[in-house]
FITORDREN-696527 format. One record per residue (C-alpha): residue in three letters; x, y, z. Coordinates in pm, 1 decimal. Example, Ala and Ser with C-alpha at 12.3 -4.5 7.8 and 13.67 -1.06 7.14 Angstrom:
! residues 2
type; xx; yy; zz
ALA; 1230.0; -450.0; 780.0
SER; 1367.0; -106.0; 714.0
END
This chain:
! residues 514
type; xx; yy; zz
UNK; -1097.6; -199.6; -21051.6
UNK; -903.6; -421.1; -21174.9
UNK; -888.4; -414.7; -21636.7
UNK; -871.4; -773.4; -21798.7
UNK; -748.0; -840.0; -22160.6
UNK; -749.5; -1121.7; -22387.8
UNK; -512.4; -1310.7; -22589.4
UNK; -607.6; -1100.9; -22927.0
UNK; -537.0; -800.0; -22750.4
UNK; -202.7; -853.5; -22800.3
UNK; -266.9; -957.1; -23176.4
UNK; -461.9; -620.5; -23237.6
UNK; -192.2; -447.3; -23044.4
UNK; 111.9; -558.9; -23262.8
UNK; -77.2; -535.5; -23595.6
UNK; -103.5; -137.6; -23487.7
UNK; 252.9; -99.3; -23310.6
UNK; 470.8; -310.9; -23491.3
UNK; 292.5; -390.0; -23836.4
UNK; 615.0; -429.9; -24030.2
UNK; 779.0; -678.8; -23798.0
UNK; 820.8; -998.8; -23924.0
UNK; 554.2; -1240.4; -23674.2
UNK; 673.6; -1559.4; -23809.9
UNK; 908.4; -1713.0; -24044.3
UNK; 907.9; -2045.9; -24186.5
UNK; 1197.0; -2129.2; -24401.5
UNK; 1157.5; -1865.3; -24725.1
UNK; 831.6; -1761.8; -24613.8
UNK; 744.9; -1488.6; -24386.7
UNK; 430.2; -1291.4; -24226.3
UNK; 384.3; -961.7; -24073.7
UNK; 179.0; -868.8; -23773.7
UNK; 3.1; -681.1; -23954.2
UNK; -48.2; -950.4; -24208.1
UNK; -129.7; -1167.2; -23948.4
UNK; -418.9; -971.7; -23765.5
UNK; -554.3; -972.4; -24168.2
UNK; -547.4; -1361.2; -24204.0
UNK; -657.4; -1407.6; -23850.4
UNK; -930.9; -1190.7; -23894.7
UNK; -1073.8; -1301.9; -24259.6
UNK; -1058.2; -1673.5; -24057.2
UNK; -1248.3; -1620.8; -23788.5
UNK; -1518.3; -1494.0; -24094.0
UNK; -1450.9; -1819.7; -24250.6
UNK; -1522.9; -2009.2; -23914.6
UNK; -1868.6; -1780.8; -23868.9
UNK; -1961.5; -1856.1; -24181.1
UNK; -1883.8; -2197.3; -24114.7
UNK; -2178.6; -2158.9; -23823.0
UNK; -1895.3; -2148.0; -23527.8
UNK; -1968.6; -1917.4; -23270.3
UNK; -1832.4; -1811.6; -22926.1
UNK; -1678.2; -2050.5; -22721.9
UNK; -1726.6; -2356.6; -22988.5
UNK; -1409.6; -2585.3; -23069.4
UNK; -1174.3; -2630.0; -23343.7
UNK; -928.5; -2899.9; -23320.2
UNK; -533.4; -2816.9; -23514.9
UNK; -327.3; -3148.3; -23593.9
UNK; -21.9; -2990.1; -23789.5
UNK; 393.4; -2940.7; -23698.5
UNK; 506.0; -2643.4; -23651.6
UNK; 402.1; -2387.5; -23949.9
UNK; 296.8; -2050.8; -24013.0
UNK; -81.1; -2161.4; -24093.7
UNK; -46.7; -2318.2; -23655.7
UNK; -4.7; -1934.9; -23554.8
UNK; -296.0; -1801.9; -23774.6
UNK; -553.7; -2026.7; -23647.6
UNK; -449.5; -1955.6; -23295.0
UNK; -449.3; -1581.3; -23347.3
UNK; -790.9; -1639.8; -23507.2
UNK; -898.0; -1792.1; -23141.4
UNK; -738.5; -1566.6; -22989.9
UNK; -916.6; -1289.7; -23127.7
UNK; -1256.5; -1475.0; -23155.6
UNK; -1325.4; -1682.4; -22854.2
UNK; -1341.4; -2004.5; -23007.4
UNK; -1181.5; -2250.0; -22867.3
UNK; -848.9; -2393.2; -23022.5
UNK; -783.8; -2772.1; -22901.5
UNK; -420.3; -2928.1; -23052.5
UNK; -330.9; -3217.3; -23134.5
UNK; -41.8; -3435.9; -23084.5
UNK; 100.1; -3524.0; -23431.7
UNK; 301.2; -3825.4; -23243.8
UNK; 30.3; -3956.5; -23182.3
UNK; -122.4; -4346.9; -23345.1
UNK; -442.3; -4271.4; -23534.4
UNK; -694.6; -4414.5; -23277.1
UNK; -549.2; -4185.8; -23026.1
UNK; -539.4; -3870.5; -23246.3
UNK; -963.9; -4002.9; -23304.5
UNK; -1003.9; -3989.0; -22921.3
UNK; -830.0; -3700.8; -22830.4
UNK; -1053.4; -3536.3; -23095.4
UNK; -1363.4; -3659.3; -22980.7
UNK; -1267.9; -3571.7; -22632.5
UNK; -1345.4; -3209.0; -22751.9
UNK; -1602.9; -3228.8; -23003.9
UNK; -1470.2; -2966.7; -23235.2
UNK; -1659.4; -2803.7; -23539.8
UNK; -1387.4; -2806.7; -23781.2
UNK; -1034.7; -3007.9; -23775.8
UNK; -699.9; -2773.5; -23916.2
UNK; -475.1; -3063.5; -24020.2
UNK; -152.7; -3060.5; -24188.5
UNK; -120.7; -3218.6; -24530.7
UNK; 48.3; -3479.5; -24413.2
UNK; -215.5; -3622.8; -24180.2
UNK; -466.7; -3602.4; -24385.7
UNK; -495.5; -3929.1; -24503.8
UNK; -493.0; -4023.0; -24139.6
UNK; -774.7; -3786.8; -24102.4
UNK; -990.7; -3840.6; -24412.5
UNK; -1018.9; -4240.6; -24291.1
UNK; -1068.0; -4170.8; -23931.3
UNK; -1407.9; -3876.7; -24017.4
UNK; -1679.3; -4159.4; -23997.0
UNK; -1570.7; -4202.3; -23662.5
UNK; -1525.8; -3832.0; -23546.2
UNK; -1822.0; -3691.3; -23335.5
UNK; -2053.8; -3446.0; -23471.3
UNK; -1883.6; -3502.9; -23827.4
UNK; -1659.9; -3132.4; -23810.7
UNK; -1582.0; -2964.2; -24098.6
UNK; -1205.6; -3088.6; -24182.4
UNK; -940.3; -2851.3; -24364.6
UNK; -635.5; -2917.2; -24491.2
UNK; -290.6; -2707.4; -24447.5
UNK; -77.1; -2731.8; -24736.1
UNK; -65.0; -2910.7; -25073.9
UNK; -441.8; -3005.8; -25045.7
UNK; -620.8; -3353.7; -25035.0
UNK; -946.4; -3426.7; -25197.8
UNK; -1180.8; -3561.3; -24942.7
UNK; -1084.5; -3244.7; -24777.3
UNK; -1154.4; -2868.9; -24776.9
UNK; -828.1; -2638.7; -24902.4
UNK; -722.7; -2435.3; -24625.3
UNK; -647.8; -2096.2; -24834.0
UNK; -1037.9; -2148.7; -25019.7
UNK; -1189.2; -2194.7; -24685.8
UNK; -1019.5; -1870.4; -24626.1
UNK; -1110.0; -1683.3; -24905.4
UNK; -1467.6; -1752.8; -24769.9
UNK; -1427.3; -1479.6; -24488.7
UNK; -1409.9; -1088.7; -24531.5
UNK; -1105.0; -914.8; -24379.0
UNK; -1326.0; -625.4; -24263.0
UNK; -1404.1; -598.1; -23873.2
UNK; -1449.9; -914.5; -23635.4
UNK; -1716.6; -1084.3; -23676.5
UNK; -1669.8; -1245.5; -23318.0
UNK; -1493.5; -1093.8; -23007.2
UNK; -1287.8; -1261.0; -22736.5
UNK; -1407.6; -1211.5; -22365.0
UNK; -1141.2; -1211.6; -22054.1
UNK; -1384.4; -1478.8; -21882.3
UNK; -1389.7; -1665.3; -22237.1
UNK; -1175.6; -2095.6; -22274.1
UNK; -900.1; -1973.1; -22470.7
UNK; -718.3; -2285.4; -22538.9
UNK; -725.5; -2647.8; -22468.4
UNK; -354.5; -2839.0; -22428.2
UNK; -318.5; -3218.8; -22316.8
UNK; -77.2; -3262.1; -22116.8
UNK; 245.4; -3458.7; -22149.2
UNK; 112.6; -3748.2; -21955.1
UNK; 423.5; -3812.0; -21762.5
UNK; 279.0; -4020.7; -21511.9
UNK; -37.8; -4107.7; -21586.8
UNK; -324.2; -4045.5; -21866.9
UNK; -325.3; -3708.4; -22064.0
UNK; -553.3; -3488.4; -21918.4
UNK; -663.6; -3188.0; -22129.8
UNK; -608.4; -2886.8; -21914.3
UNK; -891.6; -2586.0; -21992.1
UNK; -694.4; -2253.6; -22031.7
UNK; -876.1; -1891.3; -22011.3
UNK; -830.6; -1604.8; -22185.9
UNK; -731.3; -1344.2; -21891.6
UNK; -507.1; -1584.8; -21719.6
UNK; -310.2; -1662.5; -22021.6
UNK; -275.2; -1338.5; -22108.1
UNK; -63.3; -1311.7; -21789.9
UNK; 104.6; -1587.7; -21844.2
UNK; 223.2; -1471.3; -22180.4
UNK; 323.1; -1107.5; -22007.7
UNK; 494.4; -1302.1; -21708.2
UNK; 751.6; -1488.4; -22017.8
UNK; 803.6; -1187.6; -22175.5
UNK; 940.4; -1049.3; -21851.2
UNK; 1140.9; -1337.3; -21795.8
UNK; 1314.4; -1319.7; -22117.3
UNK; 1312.0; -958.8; -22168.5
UNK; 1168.8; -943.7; -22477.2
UNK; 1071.8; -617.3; -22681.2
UNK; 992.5; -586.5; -23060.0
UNK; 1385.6; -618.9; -23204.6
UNK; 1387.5; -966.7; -23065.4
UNK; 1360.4; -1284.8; -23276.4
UNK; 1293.0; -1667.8; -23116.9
UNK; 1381.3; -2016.4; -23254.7
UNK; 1064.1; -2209.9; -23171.9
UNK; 1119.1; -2599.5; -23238.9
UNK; 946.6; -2719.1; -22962.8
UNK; 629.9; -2844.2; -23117.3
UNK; 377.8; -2512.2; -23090.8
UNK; 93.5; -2822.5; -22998.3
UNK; 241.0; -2820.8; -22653.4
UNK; 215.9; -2538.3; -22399.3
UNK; 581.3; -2489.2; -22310.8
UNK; 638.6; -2307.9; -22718.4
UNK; 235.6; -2164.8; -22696.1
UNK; 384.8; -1956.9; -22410.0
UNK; 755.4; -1875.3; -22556.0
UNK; 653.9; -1739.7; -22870.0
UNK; 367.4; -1576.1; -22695.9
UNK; 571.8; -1438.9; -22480.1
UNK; 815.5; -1250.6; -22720.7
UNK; 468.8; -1170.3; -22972.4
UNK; 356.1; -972.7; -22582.2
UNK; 585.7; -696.5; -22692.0
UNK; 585.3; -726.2; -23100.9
UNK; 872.1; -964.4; -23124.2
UNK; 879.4; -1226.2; -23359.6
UNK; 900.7; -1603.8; -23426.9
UNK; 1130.8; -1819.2; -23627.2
UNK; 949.8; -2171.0; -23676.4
UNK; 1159.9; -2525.0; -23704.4
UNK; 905.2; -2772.4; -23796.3
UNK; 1075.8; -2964.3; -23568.7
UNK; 1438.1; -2951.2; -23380.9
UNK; 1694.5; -3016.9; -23584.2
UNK; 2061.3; -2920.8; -23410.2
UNK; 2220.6; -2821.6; -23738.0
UNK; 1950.5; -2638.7; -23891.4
UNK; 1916.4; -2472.5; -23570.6
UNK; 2265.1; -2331.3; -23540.9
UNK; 2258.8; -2232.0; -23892.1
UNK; 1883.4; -2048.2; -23842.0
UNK; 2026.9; -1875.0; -23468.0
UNK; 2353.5; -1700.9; -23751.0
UNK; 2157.4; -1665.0; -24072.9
UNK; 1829.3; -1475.5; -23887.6
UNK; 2016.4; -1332.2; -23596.1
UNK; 1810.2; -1500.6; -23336.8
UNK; 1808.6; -1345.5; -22965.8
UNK; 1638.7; -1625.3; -22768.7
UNK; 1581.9; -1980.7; -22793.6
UNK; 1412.6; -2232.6; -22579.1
UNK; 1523.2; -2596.7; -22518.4
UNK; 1494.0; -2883.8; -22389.2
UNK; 1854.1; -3004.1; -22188.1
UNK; 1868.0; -3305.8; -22468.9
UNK; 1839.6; -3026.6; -22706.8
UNK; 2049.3; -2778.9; -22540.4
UNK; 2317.0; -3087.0; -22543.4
UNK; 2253.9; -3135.6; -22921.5
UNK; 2286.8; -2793.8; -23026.3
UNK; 2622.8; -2770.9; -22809.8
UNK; 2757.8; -3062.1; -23017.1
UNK; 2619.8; -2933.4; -23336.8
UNK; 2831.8; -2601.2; -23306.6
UNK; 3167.8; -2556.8; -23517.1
UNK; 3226.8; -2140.9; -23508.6
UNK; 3249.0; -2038.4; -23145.7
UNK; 3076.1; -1716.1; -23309.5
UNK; 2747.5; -1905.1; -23425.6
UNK; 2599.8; -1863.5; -23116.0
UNK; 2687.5; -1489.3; -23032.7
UNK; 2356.0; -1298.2; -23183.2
UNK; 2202.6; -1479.3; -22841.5
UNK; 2102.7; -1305.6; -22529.9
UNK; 1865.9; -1551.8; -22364.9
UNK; 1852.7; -1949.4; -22393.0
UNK; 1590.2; -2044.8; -22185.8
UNK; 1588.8; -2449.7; -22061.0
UNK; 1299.4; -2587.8; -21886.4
UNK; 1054.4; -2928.2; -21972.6
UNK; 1345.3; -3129.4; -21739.9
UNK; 1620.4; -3140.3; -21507.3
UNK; 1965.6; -2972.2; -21634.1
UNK; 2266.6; -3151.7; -21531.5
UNK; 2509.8; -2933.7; -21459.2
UNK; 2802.7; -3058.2; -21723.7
UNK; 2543.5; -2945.9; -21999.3
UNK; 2468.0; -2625.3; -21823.3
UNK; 2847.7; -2516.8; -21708.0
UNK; 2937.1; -2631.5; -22064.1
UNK; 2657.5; -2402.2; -22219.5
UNK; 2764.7; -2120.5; -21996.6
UNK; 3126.5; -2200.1; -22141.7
UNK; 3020.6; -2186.9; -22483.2
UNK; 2793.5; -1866.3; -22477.9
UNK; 2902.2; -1644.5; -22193.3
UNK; 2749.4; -1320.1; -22322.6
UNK; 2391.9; -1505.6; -22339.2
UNK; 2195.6; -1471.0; -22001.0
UNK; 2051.6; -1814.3; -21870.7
UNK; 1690.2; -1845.9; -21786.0
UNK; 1541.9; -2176.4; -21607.6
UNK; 1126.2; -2203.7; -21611.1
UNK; 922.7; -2467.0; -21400.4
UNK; 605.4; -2478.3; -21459.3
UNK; 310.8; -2737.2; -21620.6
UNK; 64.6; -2659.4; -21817.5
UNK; -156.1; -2659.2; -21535.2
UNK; 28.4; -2369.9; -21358.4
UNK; 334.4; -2208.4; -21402.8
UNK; 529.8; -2157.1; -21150.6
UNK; 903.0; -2030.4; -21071.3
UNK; 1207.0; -1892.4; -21274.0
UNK; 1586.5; -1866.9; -21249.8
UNK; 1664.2; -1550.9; -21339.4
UNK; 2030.5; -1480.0; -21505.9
UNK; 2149.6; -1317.0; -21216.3
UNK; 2221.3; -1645.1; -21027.8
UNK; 2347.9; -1825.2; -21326.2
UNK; 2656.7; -1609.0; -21299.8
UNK; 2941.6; -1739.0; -21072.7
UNK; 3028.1; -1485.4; -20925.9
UNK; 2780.1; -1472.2; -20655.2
UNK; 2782.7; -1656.4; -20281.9
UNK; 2606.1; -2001.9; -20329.6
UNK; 2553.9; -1931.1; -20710.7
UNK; 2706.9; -2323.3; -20749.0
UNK; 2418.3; -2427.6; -20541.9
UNK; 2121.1; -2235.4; -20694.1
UNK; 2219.3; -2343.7; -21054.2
UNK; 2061.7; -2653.8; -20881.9
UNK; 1749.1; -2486.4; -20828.4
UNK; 1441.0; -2389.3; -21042.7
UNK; 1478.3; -2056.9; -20900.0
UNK; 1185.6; -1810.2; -20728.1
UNK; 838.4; -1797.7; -20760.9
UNK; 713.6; -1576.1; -21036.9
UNK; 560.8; -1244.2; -20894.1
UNK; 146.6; -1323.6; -20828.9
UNK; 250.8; -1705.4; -20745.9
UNK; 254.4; -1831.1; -20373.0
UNK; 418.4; -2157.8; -20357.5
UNK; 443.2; -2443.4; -20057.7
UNK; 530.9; -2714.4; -19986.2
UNK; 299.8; -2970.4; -19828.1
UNK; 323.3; -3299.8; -19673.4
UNK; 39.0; -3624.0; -19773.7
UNK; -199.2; -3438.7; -19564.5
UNK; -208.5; -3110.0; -19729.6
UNK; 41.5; -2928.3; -19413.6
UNK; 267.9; -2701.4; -19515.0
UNK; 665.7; -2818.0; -19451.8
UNK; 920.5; -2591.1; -19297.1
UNK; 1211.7; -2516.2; -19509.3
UNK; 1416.2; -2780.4; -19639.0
UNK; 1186.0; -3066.7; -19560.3
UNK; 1097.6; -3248.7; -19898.7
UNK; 689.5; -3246.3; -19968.6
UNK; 493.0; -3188.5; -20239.4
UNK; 518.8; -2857.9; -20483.0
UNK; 156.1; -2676.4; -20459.8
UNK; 70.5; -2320.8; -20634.9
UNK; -176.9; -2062.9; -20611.3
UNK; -189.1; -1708.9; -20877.0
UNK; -417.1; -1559.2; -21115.2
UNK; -262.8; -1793.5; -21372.2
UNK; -389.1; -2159.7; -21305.2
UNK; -565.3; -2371.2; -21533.8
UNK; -955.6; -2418.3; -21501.5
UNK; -989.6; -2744.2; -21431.5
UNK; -966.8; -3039.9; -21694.2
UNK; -1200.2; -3091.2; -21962.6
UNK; -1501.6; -3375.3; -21911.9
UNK; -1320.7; -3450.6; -21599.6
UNK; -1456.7; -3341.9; -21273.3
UNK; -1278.9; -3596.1; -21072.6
UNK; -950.5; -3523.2; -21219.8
UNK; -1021.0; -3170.1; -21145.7
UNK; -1122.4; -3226.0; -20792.6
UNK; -813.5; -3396.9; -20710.6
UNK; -549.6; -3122.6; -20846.4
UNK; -717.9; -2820.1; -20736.9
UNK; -818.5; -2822.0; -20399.5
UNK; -910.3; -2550.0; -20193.4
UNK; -791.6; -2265.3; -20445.7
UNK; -373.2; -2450.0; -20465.9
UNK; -287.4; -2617.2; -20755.1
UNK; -106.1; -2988.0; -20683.6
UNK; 146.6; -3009.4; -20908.3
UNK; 211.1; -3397.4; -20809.9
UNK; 583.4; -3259.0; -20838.9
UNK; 792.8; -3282.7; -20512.5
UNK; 1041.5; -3013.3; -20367.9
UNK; 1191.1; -2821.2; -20076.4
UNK; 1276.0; -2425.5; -20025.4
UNK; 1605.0; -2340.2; -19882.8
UNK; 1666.2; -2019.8; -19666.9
UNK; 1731.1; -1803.3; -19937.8
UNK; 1361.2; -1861.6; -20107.6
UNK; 1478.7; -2073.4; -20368.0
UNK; 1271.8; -2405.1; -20516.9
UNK; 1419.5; -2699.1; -20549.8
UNK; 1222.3; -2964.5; -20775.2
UNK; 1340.9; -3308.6; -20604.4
UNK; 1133.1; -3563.5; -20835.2
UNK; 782.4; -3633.9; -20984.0
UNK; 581.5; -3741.2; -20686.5
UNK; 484.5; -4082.1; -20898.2
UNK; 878.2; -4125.5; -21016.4
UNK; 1010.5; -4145.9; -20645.4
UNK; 1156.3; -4478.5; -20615.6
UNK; 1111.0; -4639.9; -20277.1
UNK; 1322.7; -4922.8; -20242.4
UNK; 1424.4; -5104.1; -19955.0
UNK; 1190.1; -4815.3; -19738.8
UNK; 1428.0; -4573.1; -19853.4
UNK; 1337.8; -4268.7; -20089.6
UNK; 1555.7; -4251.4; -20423.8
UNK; 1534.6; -3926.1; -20617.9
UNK; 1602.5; -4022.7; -20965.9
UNK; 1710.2; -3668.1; -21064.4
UNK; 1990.4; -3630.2; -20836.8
UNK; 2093.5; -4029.4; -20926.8
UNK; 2122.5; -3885.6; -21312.3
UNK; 2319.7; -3564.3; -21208.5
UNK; 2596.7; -3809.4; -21064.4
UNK; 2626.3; -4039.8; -21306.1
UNK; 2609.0; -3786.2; -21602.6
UNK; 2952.2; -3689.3; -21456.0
UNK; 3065.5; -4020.0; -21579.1
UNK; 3245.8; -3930.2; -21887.6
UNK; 3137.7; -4276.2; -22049.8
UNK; 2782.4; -4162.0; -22012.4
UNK; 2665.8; -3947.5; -22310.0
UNK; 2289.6; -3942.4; -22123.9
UNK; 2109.0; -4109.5; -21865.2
UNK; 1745.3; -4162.6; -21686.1
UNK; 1679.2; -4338.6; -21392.1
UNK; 1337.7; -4520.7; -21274.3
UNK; 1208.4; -4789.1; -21064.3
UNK; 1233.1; -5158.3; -21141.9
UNK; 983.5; -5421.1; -20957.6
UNK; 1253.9; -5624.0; -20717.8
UNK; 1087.5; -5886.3; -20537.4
UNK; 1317.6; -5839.2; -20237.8
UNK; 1341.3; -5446.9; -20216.5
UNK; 1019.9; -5367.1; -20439.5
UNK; 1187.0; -5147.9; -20642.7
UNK; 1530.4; -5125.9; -20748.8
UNK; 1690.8; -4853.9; -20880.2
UNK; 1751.2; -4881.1; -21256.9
UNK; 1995.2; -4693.1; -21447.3
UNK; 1927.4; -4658.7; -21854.1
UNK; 2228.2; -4545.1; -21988.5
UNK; 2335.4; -4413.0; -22351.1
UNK; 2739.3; -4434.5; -22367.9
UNK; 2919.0; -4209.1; -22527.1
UNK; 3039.8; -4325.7; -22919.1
UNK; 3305.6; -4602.5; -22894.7
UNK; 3249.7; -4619.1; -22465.1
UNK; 3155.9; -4858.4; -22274.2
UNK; 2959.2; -4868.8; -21906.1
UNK; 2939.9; -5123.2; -21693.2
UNK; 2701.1; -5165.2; -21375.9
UNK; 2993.3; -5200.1; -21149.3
UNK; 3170.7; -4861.4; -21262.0
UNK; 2824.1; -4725.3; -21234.3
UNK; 2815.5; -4840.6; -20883.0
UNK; 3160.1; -4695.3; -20727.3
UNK; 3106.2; -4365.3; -20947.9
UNK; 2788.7; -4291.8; -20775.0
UNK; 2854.1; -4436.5; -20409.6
UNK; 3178.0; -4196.8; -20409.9
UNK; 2878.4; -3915.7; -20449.6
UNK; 2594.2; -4057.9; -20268.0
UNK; 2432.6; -4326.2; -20019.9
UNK; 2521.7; -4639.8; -20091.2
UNK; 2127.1; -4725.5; -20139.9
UNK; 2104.1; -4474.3; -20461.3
UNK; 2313.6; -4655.9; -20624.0
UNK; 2160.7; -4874.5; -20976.1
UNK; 2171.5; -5231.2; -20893.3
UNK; 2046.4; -5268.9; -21274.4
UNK; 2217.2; -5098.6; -21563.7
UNK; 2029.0; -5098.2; -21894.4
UNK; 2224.8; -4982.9; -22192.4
UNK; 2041.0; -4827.4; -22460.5
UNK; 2097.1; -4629.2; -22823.5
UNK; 1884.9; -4344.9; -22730.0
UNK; 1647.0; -4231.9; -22469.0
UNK; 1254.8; -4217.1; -22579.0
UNK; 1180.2; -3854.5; -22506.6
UNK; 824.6; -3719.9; -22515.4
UNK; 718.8; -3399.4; -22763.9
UNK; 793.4; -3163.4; -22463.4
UNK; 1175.7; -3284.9; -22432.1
UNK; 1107.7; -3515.0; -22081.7
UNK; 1252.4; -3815.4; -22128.3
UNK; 914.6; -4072.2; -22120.5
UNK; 1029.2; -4236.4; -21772.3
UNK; 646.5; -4418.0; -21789.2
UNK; 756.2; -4599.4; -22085.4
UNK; 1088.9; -4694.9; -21969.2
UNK; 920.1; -4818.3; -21655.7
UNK; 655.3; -5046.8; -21848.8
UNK; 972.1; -5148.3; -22065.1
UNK; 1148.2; -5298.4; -21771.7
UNK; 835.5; -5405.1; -21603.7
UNK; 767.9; -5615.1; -21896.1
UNK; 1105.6; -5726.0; -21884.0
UNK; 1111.2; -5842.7; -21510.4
END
């Protein structure tokens, strides 16, 4: 039969094992796992106290801090419910994605809380609101509302079959959705990273991704699986970073490719980097001048590529095939690598068939790890699980050797003329450009060909790119269709909090342009 944890199992665990390691650091400040099982426990006494039970919500609107990992550990342990956030987010959204969930009591960073204090006539059920920080005074002080709970015992207990966690997602293509995350299956999830990044209790992170989203929720709970610990950026910084990775030793980060590319350029001592021994990059496609160049820069680091949504997670490339050395290991650096053990993966055509290998369809998953469903939205739910698979709305092939490739977003195909256009293999050419410093490509409405492909291009300092050198540099690559027929040149590319470049915004840019 068949034993199922929880998420505070592995709080309890490291307060016991590894109470002297340092769980998280935030600039001079630092907490133990055994100080954090203390704090997370004397919360969830606050929140009972409070009149929170089992399976009720708290919302968390903060950056990255150590206060973030103490109310989820308090969930964790508990079974209430944490919800996040997004900081980014314009007041009327933060009010709705808040209501969406209904929560007791609202964590929010200091500086939010004036957003906060004017938007609580307006929040459902009127929750309980604490502030993180330097305090505000329409608002409860977070270290008095935990003074209120007693460190002794816990007065509520996590069940495997318990909502751990609710995450929006990026919203891509489409409206957030708010995907419903369980105890048991995140548990694996957390176990399944850790394995990934072989992680034990010596090993440090960089988290800078913003902990509201689930891609750093599952990296630093991945290295806290085995006692590691976390080093928190409030929010990525390139400099700070490479100075944090020498000054703390760190042993893994996890970024973004615009990041990776930042902290690349950021980098003057070859050595900076050397205390590294994974850099995991997932949340978008690598091109491969930022990868070979990373693999240039830090050759004794192993390089580890996730794919995955919050929904499901699904495959890996493991360092093994980012070496060079291997037949077809050119070829696979092009791929998001294997399933992860548990997962079975297909690929499926409009009508739910499953493809042979190579054919392009859409990416569908089944494990012991999916999301439940999303929240309030049956319909939603219907639609992305479906018969036990999860649709990832992502579309790929297989090759002989097992491998995934991830071809496009379903919804960011551009069709144009009849003809299929795979943006991601359109930006892998003309990042090669050595004018180009970064690139996305989308669909434009064209009245004759309905779309056209668009390229939005940021040149590299003191370049310049033109649509015609655009043109030959990618026919000389590809079909003479892929090629932009529009070239937008931009500053920077808007990038959403999980390091995707926001391709729905670009597209409603140029829409409203046409």
């Amino acid at each position: 039969m068949a034993v199922e944890f929880t998420l505070g199992d592995i709080v309890v665990d490291n307060a016991h094992r590894h109470p002297e390691v340092i769980a998280y650091r935030q600039g001079e400040r630092t907490l133990t796992h055994a100080g954090l099982f203390e704090r997370a426990r004397r919360l969830v006494s606050a929140m009972v106290a409070a009149g929170l039970r089992r399976q009720d919500r708290i919302s968390i609107l903060s950056r990255n801090s150590i206060e973030f990992g103490e109310v989820m550990a308090a969930t964790q342990l508990s079974g209430i419910i944490m919800a996040t956030v997004n900081f980014r987010l314009a007041p009327g959204e933060m009010r709705d994605a808040i209501n969406r969930v209904r929560p007791k009591i609202v964590f929010v960073a200091d500086e939010f809380a004036d957003v906060i204090a004017e938007l609580a006539p307006t929040l459902t059920g009127s929750p309980l609101l604490v502030c993180i920080g330097r305090g505000h005074p329409d608002l409860l002080d977070y270290e008095q509302f935990l003074a209120c709970g007693c460190g002794d015992g816990l007065a509520l207990q996590a069940r495997p079959e318990d909502i751990a966690c609710l995450i929006f997602t990026s919203g891509t293509t489409g409206a957030s959705k708010c995907c419903i995350l369980g105890q048991a299956e995140q548990h694996r999830v957390l176990f399944t990273m850790n394995g990934e990044m072989r992680s034990g209790s010596s090993d440090r992170i960089l988290i800078n991704m913003p902990m509201f989203h689930i891609g750093a929720i599952a990296m630093l709970g991945g290295v806290h699986a085995r006692g590691g610990g976390v080093v928190l950026q409030q929010q990525f910084d390139p400099d700070e970073a490479v100075e944090l990775i020498g000054r703390h030793r760190i042993t893994i980060v996890h970024l973004a490719p615009v990041m990776l590319n930042a902290l690349l350029n950021a980098v003057r001592d070859p050595g900076a980097l050397e205390s590294l021994h994974t850099v995991v990059y997932a949340a978008a496609p690598m091109t491969m001048n930022i990868l070979q160049r990373a693999l240039e820069l830090m050759p004794t680091a192993g390089f580890l590529n996730l794919y995955g949504q919050t929904e499901a997670i699904v495959s890996g490339l493991p360092r093994e095939l980012h070496t060079g050395d291997r037949p077809g290991a050119g070829e696979a650096l092009r791929s998001v690598g294997f399933p992860f053990p548990g997962n079975k993966v297909r690929i499926v055509d409009d009508d739910g068939r499953e493809l042979p290998v190579g054919e392009i369809g859409e990416i569908v998953v089944r494990s012991d790890t999916l999301f439940r469903g999303y929240w309030d939205d049956h319909a939603a739910t219907l639609a992305t699980l479906r018969d036990g698979w999860c649709h990832t709305g992502d579309v790929g092939r297989f090759d002989e050797r097992g491998l995934l490739y991830l071809v496009d977003r379903k919804k960011d195909v551009i069709i144009t003329g009849g003809e299929n256009v795979y943006s991601p293999e359109v930006e892998d050419a003309i990042s090669r450009m050595p004018e180009v410093a970064a690139c996305a490509v989308v669909g434009a409405p064209d009245e004759r060909w309905g779309e056209a492909v668009c390229a939005v291009v940021v040149p590299e300092p003191g370049q310049t790119v033109t649509l015609a050198a655009v043109q030959e540099f990618v026919r000389a690559r590809l079909a003479r269709y892929k090629a932009p027929r529009r070239l937008v040149i931009v500053p920077e590319l808007p990038v959403l909090p999980s390091g995707k470049v926001d391709k729905k915004r670009l597209r409603a840019e140029l829409a409203a342009a046409s």
